[in-house]
CHARMM internal coordinates of N, CA and C (Angstrom, degrees):
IC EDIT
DIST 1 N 1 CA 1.4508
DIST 1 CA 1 C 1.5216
ANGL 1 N 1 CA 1 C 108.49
DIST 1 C 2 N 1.0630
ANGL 1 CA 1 C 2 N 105.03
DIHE 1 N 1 CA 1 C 2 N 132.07
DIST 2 N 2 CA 1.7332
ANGL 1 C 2 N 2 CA 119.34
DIHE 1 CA 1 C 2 N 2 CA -176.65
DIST 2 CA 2 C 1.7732
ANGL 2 N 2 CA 2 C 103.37
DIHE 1 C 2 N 2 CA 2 C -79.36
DIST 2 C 3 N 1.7334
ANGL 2 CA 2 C 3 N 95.05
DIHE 2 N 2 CA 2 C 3 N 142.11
DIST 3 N 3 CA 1.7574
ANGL 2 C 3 N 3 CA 96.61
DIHE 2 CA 2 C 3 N 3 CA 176.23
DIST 3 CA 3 C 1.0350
ANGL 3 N 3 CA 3 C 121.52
DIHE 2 C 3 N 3 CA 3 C -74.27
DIST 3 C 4 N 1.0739
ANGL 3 CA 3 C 4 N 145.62
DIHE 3 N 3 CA 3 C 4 N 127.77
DIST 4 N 4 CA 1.5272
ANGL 3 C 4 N 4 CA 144.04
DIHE 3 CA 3 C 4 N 4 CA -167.31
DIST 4 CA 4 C 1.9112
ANGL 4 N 4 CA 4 C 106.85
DIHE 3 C 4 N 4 CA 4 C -66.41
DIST 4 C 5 N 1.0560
ANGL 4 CA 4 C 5 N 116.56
DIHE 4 N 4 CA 4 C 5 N 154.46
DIST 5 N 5 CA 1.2394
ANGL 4 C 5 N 5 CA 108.02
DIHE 4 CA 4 C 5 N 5 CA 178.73
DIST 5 CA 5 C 2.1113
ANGL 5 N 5 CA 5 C 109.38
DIHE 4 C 5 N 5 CA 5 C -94.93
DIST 5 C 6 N 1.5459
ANGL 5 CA 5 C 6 N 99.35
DIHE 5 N 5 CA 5 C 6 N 168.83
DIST 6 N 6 CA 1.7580
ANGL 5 C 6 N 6 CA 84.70
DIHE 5 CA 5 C 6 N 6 CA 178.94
DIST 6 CA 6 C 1.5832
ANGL 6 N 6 CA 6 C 127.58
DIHE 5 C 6 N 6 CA 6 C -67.14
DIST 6 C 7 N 1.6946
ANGL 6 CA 6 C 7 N 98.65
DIHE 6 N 6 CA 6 C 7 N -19.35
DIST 7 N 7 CA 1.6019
ANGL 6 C 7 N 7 CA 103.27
DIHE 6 CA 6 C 7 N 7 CA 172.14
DIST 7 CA 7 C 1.3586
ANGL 7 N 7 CA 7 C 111.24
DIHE 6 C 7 N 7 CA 7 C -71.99
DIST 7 C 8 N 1.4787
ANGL 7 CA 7 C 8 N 111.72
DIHE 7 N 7 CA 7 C 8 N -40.17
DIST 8 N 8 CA 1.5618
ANGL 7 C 8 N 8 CA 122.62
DIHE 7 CA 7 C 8 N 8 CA -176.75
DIST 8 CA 8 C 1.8325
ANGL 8 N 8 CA 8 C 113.03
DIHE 7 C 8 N 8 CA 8 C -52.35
DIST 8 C 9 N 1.5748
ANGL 8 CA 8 C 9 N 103.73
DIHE 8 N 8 CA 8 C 9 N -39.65
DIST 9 N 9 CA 1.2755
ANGL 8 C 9 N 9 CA 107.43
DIHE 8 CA 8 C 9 N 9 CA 167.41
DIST 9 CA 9 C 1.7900
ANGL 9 N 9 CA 9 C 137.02
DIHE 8 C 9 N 9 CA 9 C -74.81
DIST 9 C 10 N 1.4184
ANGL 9 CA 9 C 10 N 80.51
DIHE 9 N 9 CA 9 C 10 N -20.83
DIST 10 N 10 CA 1.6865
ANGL 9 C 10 N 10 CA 98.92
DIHE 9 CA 9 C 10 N 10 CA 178.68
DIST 10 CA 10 C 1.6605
ANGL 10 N 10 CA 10 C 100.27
DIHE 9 C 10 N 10 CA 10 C -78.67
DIST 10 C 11 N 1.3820
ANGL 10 CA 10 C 11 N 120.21
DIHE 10 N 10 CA 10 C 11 N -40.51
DIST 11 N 11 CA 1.2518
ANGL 10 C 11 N 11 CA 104.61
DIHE 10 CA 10 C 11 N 11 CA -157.21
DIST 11 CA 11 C 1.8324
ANGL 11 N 11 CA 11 C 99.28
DIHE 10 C 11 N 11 CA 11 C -102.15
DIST 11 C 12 N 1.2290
ANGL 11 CA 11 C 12 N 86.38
DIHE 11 N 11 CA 11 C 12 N 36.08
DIST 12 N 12 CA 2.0745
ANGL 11 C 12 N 12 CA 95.26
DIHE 11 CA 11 C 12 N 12 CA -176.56
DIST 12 CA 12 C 1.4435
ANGL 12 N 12 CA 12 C 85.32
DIHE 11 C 12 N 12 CA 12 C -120.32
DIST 12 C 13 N 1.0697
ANGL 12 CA 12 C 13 N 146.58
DIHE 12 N 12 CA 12 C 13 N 6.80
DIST 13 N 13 CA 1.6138
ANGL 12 C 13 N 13 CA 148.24
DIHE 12 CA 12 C 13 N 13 CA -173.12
DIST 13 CA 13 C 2.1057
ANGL 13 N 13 CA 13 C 106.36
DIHE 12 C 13 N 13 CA 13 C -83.81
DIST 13 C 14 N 1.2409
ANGL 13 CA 13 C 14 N 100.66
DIHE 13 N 13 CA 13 C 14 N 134.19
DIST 14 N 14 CA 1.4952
ANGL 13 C 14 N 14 CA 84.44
DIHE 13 CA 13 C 14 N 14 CA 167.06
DIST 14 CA 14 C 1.6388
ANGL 14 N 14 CA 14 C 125.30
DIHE 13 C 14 N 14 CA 14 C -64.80
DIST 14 C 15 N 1.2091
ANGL 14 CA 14 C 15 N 118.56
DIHE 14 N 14 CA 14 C 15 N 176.01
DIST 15 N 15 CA 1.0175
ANGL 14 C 15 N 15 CA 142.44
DIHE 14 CA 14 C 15 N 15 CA -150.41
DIST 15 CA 15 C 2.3533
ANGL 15 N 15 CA 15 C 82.95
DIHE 14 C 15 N 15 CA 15 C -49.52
DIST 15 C 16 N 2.0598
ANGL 15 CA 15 C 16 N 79.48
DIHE 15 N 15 CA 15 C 16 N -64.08
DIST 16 N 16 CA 1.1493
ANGL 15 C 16 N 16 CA 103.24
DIHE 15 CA 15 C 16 N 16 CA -164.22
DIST 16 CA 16 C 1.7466
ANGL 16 N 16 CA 16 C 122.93
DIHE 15 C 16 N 16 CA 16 C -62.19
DIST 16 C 17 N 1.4086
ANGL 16 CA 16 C 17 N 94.84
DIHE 16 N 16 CA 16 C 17 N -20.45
DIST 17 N 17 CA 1.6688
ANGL 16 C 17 N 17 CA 105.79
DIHE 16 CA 16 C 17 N 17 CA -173.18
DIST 17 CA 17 C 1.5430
ANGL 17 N 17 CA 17 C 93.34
DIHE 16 C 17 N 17 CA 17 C -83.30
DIST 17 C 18 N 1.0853
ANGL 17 CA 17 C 18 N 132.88
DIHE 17 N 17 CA 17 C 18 N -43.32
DIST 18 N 18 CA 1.4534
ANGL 17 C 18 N 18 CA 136.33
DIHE 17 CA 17 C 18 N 18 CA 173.11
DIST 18 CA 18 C 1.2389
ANGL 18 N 18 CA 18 C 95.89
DIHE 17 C 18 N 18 CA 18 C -52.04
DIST 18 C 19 N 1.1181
ANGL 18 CA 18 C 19 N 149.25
DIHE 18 N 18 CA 18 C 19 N -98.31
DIST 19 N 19 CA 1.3984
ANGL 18 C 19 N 19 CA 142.91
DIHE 18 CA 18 C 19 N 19 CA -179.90
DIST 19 CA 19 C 1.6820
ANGL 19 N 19 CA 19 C 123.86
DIHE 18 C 19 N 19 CA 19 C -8.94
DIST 19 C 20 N 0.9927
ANGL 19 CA 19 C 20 N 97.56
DIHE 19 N 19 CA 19 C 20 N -52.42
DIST 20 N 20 CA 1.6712
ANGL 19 C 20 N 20 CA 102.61
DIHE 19 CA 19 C 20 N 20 CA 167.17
DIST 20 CA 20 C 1.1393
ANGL 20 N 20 CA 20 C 132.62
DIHE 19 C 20 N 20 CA 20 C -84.39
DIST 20 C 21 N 1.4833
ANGL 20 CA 20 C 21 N 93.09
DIHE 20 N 20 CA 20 C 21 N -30.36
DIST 21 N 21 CA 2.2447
ANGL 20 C 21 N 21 CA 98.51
DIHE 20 CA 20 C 21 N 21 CA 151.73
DIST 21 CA 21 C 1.1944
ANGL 21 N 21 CA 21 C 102.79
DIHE 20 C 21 N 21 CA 21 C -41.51
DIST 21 C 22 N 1.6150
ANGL 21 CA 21 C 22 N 126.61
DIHE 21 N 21 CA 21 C 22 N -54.96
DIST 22 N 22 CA 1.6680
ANGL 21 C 22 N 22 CA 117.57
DIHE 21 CA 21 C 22 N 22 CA -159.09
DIST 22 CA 22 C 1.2864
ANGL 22 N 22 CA 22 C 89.85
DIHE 21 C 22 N 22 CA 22 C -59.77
DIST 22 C 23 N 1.2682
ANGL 22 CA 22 C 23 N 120.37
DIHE 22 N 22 CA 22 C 23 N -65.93
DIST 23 N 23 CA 1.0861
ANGL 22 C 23 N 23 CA 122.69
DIHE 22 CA 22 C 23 N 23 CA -138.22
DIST 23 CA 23 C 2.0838
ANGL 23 N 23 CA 23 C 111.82
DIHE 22 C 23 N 23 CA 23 C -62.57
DIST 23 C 24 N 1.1245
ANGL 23 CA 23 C 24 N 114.27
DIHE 23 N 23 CA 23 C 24 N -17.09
DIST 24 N 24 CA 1.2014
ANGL 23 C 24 N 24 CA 137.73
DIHE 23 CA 23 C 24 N 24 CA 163.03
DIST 24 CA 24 C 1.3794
ANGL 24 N 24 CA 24 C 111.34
DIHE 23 C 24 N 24 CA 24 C -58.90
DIST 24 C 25 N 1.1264
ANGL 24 CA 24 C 25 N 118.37
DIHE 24 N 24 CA 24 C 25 N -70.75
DIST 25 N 25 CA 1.6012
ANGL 24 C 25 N 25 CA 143.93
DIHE 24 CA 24 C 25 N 25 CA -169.98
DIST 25 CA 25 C 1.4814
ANGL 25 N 25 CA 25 C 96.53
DIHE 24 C 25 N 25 CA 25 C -48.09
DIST 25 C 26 N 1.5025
ANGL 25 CA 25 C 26 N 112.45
DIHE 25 N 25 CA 25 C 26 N -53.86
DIST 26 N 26 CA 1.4742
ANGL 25 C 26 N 26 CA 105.36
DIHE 25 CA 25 C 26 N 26 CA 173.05
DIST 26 CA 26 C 1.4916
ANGL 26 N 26 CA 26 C 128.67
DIHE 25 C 26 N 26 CA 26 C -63.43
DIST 26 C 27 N 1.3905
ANGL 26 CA 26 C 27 N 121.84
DIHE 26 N 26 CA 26 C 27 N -9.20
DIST 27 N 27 CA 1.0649
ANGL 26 C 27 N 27 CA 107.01
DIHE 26 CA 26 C 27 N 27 CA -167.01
DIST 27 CA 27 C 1.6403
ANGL 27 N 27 CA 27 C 128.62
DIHE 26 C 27 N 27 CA 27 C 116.04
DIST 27 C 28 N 1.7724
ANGL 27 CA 27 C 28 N 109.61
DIHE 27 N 27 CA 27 C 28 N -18.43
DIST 28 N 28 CA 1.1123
ANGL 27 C 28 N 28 CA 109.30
DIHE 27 CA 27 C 28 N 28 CA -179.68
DIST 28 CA 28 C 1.6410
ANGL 28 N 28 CA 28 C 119.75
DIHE 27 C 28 N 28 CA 28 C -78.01
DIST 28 C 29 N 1.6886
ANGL 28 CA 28 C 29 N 103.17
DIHE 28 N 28 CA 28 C 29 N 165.52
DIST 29 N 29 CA 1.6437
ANGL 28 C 29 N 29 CA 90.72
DIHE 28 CA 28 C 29 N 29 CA 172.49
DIST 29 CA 29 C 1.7465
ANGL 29 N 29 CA 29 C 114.53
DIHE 28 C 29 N 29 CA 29 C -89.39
DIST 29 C 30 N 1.2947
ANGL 29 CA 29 C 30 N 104.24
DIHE 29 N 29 CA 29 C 30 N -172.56
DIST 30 N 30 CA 1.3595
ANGL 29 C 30 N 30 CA 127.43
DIHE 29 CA 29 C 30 N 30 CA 150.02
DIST 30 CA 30 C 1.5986
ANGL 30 N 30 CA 30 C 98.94
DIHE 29 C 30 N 30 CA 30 C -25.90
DIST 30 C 31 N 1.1899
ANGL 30 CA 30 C 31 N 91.51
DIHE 30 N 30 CA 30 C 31 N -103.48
DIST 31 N 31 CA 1.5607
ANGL 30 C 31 N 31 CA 110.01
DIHE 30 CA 30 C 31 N 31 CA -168.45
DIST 31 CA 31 C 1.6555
ANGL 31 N 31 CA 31 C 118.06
DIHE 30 C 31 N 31 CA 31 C -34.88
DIST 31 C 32 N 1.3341
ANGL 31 CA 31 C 32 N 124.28
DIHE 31 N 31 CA 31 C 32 N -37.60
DIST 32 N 32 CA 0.9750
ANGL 31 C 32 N 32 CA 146.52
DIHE 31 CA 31 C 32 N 32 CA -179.02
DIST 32 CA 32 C 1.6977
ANGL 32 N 32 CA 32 C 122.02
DIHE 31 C 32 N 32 CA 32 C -63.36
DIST 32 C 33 N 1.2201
ANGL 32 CA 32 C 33 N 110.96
DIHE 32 N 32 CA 32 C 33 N -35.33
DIST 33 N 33 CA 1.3641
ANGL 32 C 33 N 33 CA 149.44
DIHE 32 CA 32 C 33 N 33 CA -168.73
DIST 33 CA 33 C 1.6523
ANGL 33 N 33 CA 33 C 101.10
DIHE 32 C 33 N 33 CA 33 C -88.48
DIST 33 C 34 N 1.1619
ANGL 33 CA 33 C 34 N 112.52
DIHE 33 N 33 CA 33 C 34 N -65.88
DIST 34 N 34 CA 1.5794
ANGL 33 C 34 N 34 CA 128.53
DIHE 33 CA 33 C 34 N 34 CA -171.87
DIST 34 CA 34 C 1.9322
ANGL 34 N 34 CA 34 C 103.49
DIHE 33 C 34 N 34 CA 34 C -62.21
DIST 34 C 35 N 1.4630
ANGL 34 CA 34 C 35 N 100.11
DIHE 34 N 34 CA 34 C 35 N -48.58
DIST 35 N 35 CA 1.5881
ANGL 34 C 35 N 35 CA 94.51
DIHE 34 CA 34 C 35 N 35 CA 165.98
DIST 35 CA 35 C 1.2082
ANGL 35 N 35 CA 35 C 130.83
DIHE 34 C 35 N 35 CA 35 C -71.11
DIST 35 C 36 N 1.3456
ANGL 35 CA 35 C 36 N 121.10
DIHE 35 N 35 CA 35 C 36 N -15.73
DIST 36 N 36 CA 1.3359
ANGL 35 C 36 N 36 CA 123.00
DIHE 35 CA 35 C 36 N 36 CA 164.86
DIST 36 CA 36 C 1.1685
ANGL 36 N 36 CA 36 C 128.41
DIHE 35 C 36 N 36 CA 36 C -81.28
DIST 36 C 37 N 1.5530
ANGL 36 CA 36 C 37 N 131.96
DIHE 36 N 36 CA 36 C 37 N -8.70
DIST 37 N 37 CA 1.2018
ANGL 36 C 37 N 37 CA 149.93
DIHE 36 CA 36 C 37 N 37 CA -143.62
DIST 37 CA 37 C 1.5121
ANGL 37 N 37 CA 37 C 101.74
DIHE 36 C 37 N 37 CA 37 C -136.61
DIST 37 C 38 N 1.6764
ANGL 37 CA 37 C 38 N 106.18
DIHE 37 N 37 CA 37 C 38 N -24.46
DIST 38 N 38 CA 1.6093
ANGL 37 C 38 N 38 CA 112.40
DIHE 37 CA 37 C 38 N 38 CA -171.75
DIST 38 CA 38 C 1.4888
ANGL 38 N 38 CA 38 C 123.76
DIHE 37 C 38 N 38 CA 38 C 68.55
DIST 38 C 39 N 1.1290
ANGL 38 CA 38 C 39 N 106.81
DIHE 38 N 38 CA 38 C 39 N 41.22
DIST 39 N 39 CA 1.6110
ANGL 38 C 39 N 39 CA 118.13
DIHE 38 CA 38 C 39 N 39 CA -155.83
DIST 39 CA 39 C 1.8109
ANGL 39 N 39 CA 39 C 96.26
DIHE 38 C 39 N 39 CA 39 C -132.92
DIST 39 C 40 N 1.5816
ANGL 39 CA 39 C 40 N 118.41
DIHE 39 N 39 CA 39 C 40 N 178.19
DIST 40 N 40 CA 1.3344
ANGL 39 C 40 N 40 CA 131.50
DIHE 39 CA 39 C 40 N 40 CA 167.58
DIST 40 CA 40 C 1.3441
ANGL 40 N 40 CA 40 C 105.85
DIHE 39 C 40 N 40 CA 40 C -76.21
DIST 40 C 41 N 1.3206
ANGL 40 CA 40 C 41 N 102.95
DIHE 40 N 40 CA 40 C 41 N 152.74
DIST 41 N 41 CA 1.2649
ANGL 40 C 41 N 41 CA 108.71
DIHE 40 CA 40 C 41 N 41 CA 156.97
DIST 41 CA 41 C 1.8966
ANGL 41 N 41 CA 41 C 118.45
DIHE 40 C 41 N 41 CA 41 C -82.23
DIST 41 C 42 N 1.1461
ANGL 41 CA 41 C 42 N 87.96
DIHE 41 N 41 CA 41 C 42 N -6.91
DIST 42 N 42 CA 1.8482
ANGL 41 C 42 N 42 CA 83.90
DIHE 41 CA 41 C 42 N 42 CA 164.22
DIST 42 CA 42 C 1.6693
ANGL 42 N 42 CA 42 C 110.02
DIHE 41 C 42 N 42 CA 42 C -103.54
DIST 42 C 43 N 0.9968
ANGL 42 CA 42 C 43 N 120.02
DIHE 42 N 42 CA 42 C 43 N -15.91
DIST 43 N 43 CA 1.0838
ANGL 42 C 43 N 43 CA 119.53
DIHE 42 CA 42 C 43 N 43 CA 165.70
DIST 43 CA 43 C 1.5919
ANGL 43 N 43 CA 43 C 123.88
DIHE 42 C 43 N 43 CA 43 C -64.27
DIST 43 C 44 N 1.4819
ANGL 43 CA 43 C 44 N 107.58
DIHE 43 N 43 CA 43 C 44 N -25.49
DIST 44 N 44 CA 1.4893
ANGL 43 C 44 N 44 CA 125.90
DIHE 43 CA 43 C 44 N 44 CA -176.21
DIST 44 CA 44 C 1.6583
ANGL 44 N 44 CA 44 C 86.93
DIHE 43 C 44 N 44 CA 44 C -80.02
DIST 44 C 45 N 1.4526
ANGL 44 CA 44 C 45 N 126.95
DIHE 44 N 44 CA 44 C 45 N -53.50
DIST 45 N 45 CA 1.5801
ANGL 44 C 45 N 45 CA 105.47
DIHE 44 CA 44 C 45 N 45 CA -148.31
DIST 45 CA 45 C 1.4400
ANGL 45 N 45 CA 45 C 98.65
DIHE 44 C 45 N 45 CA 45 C -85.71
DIST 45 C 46 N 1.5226
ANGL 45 CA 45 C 46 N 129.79
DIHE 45 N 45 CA 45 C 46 N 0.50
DIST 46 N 46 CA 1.1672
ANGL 45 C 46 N 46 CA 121.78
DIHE 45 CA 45 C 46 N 46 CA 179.42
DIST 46 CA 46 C 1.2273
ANGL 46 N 46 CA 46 C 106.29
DIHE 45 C 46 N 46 CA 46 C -87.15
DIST 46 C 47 N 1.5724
ANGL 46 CA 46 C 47 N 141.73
DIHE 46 N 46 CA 46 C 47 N -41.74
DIST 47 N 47 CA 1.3941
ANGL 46 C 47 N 47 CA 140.82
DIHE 46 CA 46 C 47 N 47 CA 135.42
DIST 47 CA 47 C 1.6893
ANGL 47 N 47 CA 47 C 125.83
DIHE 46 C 47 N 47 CA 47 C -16.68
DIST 47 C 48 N 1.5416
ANGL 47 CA 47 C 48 N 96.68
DIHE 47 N 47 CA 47 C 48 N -27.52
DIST 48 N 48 CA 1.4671
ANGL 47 C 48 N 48 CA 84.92
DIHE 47 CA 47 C 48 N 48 CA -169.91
DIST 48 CA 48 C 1.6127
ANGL 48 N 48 CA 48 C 101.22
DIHE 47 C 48 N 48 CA 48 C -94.30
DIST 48 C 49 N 1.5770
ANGL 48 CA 48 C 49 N 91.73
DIHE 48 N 48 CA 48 C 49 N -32.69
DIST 49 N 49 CA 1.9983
ANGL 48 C 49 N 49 CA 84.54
DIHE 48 CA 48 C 49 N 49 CA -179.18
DIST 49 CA 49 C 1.1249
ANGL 49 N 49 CA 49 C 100.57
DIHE 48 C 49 N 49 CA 49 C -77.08
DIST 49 C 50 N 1.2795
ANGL 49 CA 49 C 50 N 155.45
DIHE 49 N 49 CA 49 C 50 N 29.74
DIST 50 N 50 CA 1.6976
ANGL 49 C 50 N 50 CA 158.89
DIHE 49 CA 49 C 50 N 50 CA 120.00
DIST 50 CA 50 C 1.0577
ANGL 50 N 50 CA 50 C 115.60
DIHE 49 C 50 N 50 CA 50 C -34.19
DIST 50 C 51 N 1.3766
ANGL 50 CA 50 C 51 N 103.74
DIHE 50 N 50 CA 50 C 51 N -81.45
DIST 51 N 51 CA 1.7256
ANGL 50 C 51 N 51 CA 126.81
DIHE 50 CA 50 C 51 N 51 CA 160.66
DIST 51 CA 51 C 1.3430
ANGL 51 N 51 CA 51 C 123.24
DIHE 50 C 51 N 51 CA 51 C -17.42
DIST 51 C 52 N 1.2642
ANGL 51 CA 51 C 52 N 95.97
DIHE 51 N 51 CA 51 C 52 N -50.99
DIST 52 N 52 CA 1.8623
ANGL 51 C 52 N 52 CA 111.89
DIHE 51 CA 51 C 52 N 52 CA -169.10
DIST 52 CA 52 C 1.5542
ANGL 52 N 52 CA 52 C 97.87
DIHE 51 C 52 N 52 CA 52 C -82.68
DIST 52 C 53 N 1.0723
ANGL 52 CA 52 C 53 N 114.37
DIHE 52 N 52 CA 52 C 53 N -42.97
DIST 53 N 53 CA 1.8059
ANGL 52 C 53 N 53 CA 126.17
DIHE 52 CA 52 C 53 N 53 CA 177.63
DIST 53 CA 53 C 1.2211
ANGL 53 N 53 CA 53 C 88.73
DIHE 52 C 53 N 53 CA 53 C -51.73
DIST 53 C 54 N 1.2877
ANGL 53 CA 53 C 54 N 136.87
DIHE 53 N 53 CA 53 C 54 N -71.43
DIST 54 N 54 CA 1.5780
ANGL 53 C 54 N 54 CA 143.20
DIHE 53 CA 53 C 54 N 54 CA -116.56
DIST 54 CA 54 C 1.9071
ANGL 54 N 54 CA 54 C 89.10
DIHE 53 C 54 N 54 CA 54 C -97.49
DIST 54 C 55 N 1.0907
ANGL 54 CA 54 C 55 N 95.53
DIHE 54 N 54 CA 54 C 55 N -41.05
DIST 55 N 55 CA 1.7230
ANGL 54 C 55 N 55 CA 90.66
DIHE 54 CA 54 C 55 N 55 CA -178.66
DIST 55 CA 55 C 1.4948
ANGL 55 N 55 CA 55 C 124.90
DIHE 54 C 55 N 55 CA 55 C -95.62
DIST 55 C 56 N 1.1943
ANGL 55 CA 55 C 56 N 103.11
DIHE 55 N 55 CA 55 C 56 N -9.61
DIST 56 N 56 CA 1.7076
ANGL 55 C 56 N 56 CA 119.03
DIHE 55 CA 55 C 56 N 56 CA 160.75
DIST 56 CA 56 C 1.9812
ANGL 56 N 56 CA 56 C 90.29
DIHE 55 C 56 N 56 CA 56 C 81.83
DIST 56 C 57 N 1.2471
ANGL 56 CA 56 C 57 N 113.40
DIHE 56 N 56 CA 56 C 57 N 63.47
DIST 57 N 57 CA 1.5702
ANGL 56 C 57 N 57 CA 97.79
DIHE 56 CA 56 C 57 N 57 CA 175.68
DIST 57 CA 57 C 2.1380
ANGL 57 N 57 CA 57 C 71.84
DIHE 56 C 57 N 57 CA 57 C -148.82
DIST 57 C 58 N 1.6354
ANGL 57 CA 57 C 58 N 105.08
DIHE 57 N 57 CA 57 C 58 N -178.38
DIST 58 N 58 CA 1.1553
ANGL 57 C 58 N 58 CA 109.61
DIHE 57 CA 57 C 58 N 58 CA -150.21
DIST 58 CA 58 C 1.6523
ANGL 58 N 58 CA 58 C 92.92
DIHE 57 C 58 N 58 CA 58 C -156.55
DIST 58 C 59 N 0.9420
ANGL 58 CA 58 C 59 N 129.93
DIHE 58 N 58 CA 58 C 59 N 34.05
DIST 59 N 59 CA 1.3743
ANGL 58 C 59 N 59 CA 131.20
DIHE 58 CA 58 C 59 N 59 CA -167.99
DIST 59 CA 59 C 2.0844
ANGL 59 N 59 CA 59 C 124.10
DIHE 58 C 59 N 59 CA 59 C 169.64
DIST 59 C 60 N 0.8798
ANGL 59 CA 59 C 60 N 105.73
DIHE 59 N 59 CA 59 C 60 N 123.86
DIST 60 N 60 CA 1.8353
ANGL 59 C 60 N 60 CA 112.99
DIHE 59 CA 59 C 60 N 60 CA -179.11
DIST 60 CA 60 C 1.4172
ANGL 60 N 60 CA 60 C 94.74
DIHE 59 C 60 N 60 CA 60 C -34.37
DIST 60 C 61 N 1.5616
ANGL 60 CA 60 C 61 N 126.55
DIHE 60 N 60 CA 60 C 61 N -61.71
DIST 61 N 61 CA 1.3547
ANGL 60 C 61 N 61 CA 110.93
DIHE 60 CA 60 C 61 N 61 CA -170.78
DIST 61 CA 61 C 1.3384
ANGL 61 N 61 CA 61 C 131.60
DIHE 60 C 61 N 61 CA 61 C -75.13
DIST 61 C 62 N 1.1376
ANGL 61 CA 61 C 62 N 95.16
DIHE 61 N 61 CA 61 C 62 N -16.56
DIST 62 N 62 CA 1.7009
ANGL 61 C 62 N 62 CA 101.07
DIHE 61 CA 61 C 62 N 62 CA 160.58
DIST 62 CA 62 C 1.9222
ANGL 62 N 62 CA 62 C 116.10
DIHE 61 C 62 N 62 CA 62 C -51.10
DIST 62 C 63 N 1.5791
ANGL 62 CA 62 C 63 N 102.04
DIHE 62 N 62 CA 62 C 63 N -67.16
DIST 63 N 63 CA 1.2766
ANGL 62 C 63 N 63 CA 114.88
DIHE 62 CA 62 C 63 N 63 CA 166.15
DIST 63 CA 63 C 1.5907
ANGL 63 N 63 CA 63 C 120.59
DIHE 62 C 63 N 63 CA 63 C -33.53
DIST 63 C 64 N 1.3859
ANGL 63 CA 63 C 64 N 108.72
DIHE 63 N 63 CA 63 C 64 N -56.21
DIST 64 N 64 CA 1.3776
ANGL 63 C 64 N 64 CA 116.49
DIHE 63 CA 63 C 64 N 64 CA 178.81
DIST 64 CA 64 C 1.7854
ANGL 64 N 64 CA 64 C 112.22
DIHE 63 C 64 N 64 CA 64 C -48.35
DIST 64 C 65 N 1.5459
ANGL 64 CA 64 C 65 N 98.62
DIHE 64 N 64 CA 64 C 65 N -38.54
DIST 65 N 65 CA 1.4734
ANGL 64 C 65 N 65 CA 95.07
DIHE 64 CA 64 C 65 N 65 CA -170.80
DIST 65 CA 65 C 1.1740
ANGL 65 N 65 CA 65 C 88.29
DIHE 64 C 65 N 65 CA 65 C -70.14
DIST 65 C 66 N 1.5637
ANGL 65 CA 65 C 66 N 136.54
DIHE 65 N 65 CA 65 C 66 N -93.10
DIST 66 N 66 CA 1.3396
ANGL 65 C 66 N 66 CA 139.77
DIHE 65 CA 65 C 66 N 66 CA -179.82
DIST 66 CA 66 C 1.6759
ANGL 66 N 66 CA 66 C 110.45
DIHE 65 C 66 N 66 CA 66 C 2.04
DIST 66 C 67 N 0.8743
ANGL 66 CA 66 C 67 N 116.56
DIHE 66 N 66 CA 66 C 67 N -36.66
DIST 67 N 67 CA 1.5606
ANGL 66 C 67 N 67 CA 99.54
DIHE 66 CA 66 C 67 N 67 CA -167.39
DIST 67 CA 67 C 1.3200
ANGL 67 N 67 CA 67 C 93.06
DIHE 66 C 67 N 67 CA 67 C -116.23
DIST 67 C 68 N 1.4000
ANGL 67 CA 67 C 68 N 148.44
DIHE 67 N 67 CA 67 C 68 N 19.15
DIST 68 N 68 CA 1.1339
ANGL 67 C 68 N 68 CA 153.24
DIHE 67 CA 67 C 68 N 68 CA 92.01
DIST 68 CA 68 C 1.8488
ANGL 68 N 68 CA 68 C 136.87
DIHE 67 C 68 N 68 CA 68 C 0.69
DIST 68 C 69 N 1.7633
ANGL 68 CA 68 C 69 N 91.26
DIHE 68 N 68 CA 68 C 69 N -46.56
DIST 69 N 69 CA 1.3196
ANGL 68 C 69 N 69 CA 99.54
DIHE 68 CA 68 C 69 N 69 CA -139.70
DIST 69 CA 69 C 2.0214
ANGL 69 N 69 CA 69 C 95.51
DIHE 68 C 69 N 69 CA 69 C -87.21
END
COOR INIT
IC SEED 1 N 1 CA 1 C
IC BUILD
């Protein structure tokens, strides 16, 4: 099985987890995110450990680099 690349993983994200990648990538919080979206703020961090699942990284700055790159 071939390694997926980081775009390959980004663009395997749902609609909604992609959305909150941006919104991550920029810099926003939890809380920040969930009001803009009209959503929980637990609803946001369960999305985010998705993200982190789905892209195999384990930390905001990880992400940050990734959407960096």
């Amino acid at each position: 099985m071939s390694k997926k690349t980081n775009n390959q993983l980004i663009v395997s994200l749902a609609t909604r987890e992609l959305e909150v990648y941006h919104m991550l990538a920029k810099g926003m919080k939890t809380s920040e995110i969930a009001k803009a979206l009209s959503l929980k703020a637990n609803t946001i961090s369960t999305i985010k450990k998705m993200i982190f699942k789905k892209l195999g990284i384990s930390s905001i700055f990880e992400l940050y680099k990734l959407a960096n790159k």
